[in-house]
RODO-2510 file (C-alpha; in nm, 4 decimals, decimal comma):
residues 376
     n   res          X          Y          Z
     1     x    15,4043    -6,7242     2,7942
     2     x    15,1071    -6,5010     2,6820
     3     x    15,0773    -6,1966     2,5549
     4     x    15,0084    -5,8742     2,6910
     5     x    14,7268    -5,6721     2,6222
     6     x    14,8262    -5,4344     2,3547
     7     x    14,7170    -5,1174     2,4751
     8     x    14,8985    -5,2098     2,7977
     9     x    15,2344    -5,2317     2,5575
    10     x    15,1879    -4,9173     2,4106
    11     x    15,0865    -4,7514     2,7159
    12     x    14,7569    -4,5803     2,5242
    13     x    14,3917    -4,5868     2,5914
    14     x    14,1662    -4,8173     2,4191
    15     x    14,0163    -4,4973     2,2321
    16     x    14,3693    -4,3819     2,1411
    17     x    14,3746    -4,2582     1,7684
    18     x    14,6514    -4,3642     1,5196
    19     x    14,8276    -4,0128     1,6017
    20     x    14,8690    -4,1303     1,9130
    21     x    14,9574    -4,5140     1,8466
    22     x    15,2510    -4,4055     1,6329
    23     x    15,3474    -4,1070     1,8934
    24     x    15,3639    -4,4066     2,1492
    25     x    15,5341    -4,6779     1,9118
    26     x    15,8134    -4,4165     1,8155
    27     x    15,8559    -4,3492     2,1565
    28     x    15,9308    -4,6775     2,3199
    29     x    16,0922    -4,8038     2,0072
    30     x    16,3418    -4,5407     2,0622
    31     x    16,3725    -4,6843     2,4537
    32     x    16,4084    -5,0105     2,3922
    33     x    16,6002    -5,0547     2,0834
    34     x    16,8772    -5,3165     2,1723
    35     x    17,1493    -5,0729     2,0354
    36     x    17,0817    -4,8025     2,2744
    37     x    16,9077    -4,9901     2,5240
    38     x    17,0782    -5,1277     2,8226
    39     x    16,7429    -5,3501     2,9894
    40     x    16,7794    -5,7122     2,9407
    41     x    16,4763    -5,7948     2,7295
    42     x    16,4919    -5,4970     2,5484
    43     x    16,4859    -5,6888     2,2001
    44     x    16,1727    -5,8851     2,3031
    45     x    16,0297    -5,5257     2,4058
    46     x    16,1150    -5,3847     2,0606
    47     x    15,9815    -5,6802     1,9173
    48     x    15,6419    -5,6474     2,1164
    49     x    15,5854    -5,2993     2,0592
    50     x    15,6378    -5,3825     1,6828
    51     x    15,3323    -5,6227     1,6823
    52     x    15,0935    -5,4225     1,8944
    53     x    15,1225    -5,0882     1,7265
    54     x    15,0919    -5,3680     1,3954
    55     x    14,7726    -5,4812     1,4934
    56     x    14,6368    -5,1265     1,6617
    57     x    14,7045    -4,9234     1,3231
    58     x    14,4843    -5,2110     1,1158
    59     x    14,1563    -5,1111     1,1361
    60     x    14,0468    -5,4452     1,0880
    61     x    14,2603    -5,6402     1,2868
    62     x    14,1999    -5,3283     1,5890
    63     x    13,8054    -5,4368     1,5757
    64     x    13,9144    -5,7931     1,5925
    65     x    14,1020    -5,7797     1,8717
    66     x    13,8998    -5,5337     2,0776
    67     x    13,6251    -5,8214     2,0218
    68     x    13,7820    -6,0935     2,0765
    69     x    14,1432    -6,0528     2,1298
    70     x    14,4341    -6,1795     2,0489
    71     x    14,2631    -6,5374     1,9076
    72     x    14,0614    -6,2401     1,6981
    73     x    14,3435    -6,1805     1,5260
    74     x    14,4861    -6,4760     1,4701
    75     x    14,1883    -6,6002     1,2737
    76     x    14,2410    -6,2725     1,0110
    77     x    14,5905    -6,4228     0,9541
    78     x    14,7714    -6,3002     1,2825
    79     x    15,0930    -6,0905     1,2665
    80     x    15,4272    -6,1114     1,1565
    81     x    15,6883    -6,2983     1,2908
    82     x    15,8997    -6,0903     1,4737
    83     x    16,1344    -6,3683     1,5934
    84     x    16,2866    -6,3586     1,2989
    85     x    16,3083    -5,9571     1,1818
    86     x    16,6570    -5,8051     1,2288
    87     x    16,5575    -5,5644     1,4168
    88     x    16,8005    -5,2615     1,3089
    89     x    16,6097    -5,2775     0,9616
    90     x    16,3020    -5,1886     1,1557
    91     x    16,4752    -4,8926     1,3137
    92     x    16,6362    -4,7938     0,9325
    93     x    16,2840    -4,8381     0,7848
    94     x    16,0512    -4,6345     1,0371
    95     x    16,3168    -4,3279     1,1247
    96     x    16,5535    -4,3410     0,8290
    97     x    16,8408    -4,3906     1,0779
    98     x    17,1065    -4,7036     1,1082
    99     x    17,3705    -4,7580     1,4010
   100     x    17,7506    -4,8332     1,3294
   101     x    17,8407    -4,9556     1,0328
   102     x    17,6822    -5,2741     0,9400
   103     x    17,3771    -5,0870     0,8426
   104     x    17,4930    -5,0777     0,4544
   105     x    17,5571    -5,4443     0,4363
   106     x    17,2738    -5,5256     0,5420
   107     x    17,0416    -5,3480     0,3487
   108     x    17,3154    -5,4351     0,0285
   109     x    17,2661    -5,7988     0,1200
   110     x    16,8977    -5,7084     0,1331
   111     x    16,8574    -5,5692    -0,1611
   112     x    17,0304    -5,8361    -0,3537
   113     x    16,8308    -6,1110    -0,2075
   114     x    16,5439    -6,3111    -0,4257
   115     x    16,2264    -6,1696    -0,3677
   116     x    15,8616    -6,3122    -0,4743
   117     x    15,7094    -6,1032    -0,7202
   118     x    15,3411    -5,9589    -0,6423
   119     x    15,0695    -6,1205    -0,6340
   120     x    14,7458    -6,0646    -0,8786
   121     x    14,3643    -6,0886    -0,7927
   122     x    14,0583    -6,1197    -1,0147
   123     x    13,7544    -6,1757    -1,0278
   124     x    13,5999    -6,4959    -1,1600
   125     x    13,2151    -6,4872    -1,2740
   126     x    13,0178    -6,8366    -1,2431
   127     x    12,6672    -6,9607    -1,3245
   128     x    12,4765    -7,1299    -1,0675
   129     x    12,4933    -7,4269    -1,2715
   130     x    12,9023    -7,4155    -1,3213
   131     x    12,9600    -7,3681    -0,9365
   132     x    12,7639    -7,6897    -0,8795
   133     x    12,9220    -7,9368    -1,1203
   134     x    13,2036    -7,7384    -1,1921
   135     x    13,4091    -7,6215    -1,5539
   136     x    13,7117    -7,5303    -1,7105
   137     x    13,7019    -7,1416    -1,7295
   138     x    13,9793    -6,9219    -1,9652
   139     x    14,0706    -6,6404    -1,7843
   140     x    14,2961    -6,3982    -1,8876
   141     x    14,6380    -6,2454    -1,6693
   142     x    14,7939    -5,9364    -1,7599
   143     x    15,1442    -5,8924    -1,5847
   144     x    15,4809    -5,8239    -1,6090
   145     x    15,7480    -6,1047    -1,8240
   146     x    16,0950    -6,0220    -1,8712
   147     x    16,1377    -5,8055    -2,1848
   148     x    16,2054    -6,0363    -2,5157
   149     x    16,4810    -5,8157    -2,6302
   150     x    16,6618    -5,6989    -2,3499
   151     x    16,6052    -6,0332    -2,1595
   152     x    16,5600    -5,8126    -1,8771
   153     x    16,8834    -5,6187    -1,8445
   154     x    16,6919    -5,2675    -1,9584
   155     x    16,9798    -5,2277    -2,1643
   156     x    17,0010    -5,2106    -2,5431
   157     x    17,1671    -5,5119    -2,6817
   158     x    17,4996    -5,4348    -2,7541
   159     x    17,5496    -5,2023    -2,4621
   160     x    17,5884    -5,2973    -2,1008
   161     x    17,5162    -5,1369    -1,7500
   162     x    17,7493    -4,9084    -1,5290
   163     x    17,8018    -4,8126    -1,1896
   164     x    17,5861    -4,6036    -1,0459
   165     x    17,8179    -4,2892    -0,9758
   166     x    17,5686    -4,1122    -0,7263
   167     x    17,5736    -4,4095    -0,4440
   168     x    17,8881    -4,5746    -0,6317
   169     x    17,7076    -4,9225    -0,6961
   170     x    17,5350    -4,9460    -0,3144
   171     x    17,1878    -4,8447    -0,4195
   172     x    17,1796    -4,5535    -0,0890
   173     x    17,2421    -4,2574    -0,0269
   174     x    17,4373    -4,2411     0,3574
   175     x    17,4741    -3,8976     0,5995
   176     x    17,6093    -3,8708     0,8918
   177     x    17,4733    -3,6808     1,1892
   178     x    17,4716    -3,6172     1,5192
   179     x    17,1680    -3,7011     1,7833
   180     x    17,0627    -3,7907     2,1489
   181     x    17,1617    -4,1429     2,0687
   182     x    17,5000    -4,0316     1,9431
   183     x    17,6271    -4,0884     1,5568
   184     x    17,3716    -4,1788     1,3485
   185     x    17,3611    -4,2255     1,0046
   186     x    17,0874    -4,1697     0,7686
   187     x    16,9986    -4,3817     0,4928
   188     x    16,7930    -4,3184     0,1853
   189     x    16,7292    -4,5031    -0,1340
   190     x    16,9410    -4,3520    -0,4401
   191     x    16,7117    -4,1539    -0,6452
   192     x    16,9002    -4,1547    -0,9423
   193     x    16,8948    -4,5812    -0,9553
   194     x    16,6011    -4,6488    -0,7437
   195     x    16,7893    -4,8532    -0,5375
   196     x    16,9552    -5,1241    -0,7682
   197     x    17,3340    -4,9428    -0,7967
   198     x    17,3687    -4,9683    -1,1488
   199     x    17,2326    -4,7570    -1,4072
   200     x    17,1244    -4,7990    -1,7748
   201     x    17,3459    -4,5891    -1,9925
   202     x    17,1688    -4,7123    -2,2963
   203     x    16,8023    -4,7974    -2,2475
   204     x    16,6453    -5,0511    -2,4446
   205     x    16,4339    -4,9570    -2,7155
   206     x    16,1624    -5,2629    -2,6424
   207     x    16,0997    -5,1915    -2,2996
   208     x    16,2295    -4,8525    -2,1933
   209     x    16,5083    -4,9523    -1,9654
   210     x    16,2144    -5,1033    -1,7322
   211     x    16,3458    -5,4558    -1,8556
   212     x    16,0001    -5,5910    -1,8340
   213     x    15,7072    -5,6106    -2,0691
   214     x    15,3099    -5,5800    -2,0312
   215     x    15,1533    -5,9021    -2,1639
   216     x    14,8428    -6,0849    -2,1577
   217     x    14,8078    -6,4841    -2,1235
   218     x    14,5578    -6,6822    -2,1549
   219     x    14,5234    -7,0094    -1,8913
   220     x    14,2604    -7,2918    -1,8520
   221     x    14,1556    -7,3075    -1,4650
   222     x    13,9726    -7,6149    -1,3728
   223     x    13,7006    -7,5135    -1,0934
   224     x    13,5727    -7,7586    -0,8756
   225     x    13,2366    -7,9110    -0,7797
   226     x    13,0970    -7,7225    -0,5299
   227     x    13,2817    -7,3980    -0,4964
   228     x    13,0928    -7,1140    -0,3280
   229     x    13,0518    -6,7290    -0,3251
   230     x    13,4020    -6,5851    -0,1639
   231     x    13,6246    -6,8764    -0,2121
   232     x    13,9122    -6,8282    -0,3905
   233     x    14,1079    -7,0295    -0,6553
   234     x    14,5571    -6,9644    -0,6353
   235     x    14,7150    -6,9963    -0,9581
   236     x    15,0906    -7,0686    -0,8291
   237     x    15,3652    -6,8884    -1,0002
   238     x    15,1537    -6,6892    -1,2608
   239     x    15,1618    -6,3425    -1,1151
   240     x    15,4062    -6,0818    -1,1336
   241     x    15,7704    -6,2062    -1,1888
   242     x    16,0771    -6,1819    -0,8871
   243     x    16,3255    -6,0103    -0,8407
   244     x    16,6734    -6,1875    -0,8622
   245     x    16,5894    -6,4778    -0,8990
   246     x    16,3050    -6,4704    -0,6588
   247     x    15,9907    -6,6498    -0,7268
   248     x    15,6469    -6,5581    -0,9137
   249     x    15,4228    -6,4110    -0,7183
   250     x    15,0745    -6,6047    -0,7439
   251     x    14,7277    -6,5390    -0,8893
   252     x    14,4376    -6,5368    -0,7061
   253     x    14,0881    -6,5696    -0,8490
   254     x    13,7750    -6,4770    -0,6368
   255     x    13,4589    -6,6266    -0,7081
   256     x    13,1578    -6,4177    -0,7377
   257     x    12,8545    -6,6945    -0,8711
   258     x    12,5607    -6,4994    -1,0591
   259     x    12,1847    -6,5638    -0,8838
   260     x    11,9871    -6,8140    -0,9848
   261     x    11,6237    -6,7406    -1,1346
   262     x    11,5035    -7,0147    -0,9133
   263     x    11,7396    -7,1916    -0,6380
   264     x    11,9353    -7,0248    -0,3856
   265     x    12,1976    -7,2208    -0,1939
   266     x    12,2451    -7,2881     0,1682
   267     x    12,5597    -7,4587     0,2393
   268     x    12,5573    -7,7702     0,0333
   269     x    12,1603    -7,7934     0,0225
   270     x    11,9711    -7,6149    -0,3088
   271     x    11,6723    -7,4084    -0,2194
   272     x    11,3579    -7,4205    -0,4268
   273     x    11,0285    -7,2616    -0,3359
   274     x    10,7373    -7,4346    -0,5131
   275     x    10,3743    -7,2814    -0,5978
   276     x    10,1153    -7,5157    -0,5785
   277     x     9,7300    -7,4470    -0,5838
   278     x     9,4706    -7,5556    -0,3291
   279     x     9,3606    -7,8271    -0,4747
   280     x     9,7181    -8,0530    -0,5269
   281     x     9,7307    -7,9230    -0,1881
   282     x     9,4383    -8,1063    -0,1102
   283     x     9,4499    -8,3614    -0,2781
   284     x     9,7907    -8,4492    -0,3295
   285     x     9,9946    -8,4908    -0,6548
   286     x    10,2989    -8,5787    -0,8701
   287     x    10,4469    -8,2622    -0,9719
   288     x    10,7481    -8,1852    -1,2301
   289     x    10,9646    -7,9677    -1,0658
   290     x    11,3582    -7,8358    -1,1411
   291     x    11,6348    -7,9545    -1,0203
   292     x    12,0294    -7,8905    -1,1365
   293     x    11,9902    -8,2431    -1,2828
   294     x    11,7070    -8,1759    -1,4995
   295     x    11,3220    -8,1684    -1,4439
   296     x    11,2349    -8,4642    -1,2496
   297     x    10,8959    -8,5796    -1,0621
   298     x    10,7846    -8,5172    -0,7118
   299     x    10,5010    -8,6690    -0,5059
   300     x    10,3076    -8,3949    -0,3034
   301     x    10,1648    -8,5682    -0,0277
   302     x     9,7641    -8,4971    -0,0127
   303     x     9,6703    -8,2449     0,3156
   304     x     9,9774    -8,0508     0,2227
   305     x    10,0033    -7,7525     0,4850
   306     x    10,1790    -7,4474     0,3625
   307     x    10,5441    -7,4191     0,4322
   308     x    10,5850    -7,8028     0,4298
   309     x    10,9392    -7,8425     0,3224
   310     x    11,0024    -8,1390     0,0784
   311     x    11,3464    -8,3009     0,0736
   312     x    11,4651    -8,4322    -0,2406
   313     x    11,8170    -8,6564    -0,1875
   314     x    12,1149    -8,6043    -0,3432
   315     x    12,0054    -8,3004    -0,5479
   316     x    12,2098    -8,0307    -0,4220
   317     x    12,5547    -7,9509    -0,4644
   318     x    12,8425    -8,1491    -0,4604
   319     x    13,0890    -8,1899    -0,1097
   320     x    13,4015    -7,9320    -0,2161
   321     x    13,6611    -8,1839    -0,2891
   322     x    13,4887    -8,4751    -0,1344
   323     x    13,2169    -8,7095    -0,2122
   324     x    12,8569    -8,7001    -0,1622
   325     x    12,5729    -8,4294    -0,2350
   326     x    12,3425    -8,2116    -0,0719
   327     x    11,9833    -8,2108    -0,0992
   328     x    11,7182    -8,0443    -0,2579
   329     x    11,4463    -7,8244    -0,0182
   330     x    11,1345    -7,7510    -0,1713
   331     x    10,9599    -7,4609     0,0288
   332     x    10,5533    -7,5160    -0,0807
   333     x    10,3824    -7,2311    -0,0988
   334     x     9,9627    -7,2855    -0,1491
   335     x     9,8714    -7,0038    -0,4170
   336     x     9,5115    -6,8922    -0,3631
   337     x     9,3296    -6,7733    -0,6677
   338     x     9,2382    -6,4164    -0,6889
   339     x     9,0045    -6,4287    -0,9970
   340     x     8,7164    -6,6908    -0,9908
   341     x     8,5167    -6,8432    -1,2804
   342     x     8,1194    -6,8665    -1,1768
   343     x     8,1798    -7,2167    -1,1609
   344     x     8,4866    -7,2284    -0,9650
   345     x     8,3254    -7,0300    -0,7270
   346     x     7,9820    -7,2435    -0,6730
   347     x     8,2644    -7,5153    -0,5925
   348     x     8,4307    -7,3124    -0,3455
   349     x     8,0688    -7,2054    -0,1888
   350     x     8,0195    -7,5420    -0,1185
   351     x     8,3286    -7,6436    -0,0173
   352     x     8,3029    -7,3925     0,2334
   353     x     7,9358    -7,4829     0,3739
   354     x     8,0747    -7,8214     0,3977
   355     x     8,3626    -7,7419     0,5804
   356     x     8,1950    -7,5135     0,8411
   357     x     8,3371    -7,1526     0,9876
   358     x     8,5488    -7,2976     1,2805
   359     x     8,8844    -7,1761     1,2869
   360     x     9,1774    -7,3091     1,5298
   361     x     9,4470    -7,0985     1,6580
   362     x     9,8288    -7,2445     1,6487
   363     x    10,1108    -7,3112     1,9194
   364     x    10,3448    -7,2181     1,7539
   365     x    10,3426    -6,9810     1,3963
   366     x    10,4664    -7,1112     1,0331
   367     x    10,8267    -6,9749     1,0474
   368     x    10,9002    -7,1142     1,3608
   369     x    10,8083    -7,4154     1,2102
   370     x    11,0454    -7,3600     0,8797
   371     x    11,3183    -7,2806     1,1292
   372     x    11,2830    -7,6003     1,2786
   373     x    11,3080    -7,7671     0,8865
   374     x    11,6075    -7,5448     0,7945
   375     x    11,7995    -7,5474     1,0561
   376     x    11,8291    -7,1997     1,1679
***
């Protein structure tokens, strides 16, 4: 079945503000929550009115879809699955309310579940050469590891944890009140143990109660042949620890590959534009250009127009995790002299009479023609 347009969900205009999204979203979410709602589909309404005022509130994924819709968004990643959300924790999370009295055991059950740890980004800085064949890199992760002396309790050795006597060990704070839905109850996280309905009597000395440590480590990445500008390399398991017994979060590293002096890439081809002077042009001749692999010899073919684009095979940069190689383009570009010896310029004099004063317009101009070479 597809989806509906999500300003038709929400009942807004396409130039609604965010005001206005989360006026509409609180509204309807209200209607058609399946405690208080008596329509049929009212949990797949809830659920739909979740994603839509989702995707409408990211400003990103709001240009996405008003371009392209909703296969715009599902390139950026798409939305959460809301087949699987219990929905009262949605209601408890956006209005601070929870019906009847399972409310508590589920957010207890919640709170006590394993949950990844954060992830952590940085930046990795390349040279041209090292994102073509590749290197081992050191980088270094600062993050959070479980405290050496407390093991991660917070307490001080010797001493252990207690009740907390504010939300008597359920990590919330519950009240009661009355409203147009009937009994409601309020929840909010205990302030006095953040949630985790014990408290540390006796903070450790190490850490500060926090049970966790700032370190940094040190780790050997292996980059691979080929990466480019923007990708990004995931470290698995060395970001920022769980929580009961819930996984690492991960560490990703985003490439950023300093300009060459001389090539510039273009996909998995290297770009090189070459100087040559009117006479090789002429003429033709073997030339000693650069290439990632080293210097290496190329043949100039004689009548040499400017903008001729040489191909040299297998020069470029390596297929990302496959086999084979680009190529290396070399743009020529004929340099005219400015400055003239008197000799030079007898030459040219009679170069010239030779040559005569006829001139030939083109079809079609030189970047068309470089277009045509590169591609584009």
């Amino acid at each position: 079945m597809s989806k509906r347009d999500y300003y038709e969900v929400l009942g807004i205009t396409r130039t609604a503000t965010k005001e206005e999204i989360n006026g509409a979203f609180r509204k309807l979410a209200r209607q058609y929550h399946p405690d208080v709602s008596e329509t049929e589909d009212a949990e797949e309404r809830f659920k739909e009115i979740n994603e839509a005022k989702d995707v409408l509130l990211d400003e990103q994924k709001r240009a996405a879809y008003d371009r392209y819709g909703h296969a715009g968004v599902s390139r950026m990643g798409g939305v959460p699955d809301y087949s699987t959300i219990d929905l009262s924790e949605i209601f408890e999370d956006l209005f601070g309310f929870g019906f009847g009295g399972g409310g508590s055991y589920r957010r207890g059950r919640r709170r006590n579940m394993p949950r990844k740890g954060n992830d952590l980004q940085y930046t990795l800085n390349l040279t041209f050469e090292e994102s073509v064949f590749g290197v081992e890199k050191e980088v270094e992760i600062t993050r959070d590891e479980l405290c050496t002396r407390c093991e991660g309790s917070g307490a001080e050795p010797g001493t252990n944890t207690v009740t907390c006597p504010t939300c008597q060990g359920a990590g919330e704070v519950r009240q009661s009140r009355q409203t147009l839905f009937g009994s409601m109850v309020q929840v909010t996280t205990c302030p006095d143990c953040r949630g985790e309905g014990t408290r540390v009597e006796t903070p450790c000395t190490q850490c500060r109660g926090g049970g966790y440590e700032r370190k940094t480590v040190r780790k050997i990445v292996a980059v691979p042949a080929g990466i480019d500008n923007g990708r990004q390399i995931r470290l698995n398991g060395e970001g920022q620890p769980g929580a009961n017994g819930g996984p690492n979060g991960d560490v990703y590293l985003a490439i950023k590959i300093k300009p060459h002096k001389y090539f510039r890439r273009q996909g998995n081809d290297i770009l090189l534009d070459l100087d040559i002077n009117v006479a090789q042009a002429t003429l033709g001749a073997d030339v000693t250009v650069p290439t990632v692999d080293g210097d290496t010899l190329l043949s100039i073919p004689a009548g040499v127009q400017p903008g001729k684009v040489l191909r040299m095979r297998s020069k470029g940069v390596p297929e990302l995790y496959g086999n084979g190689r680009g190529d290396q383009l070399v743009v020529l570009n004929i340099e005219i002299p400015k400055h003239l010896s008197d000799e030079q310029r007898q030459i040219f004099e009679q170069l010239a009479e030779s040559l005569g004063s006829e001139v030939h317009p083109q079809e079609r101009g030189f970047f068309d023609r470089l277009k045509d070479v590169l591609g584009g």
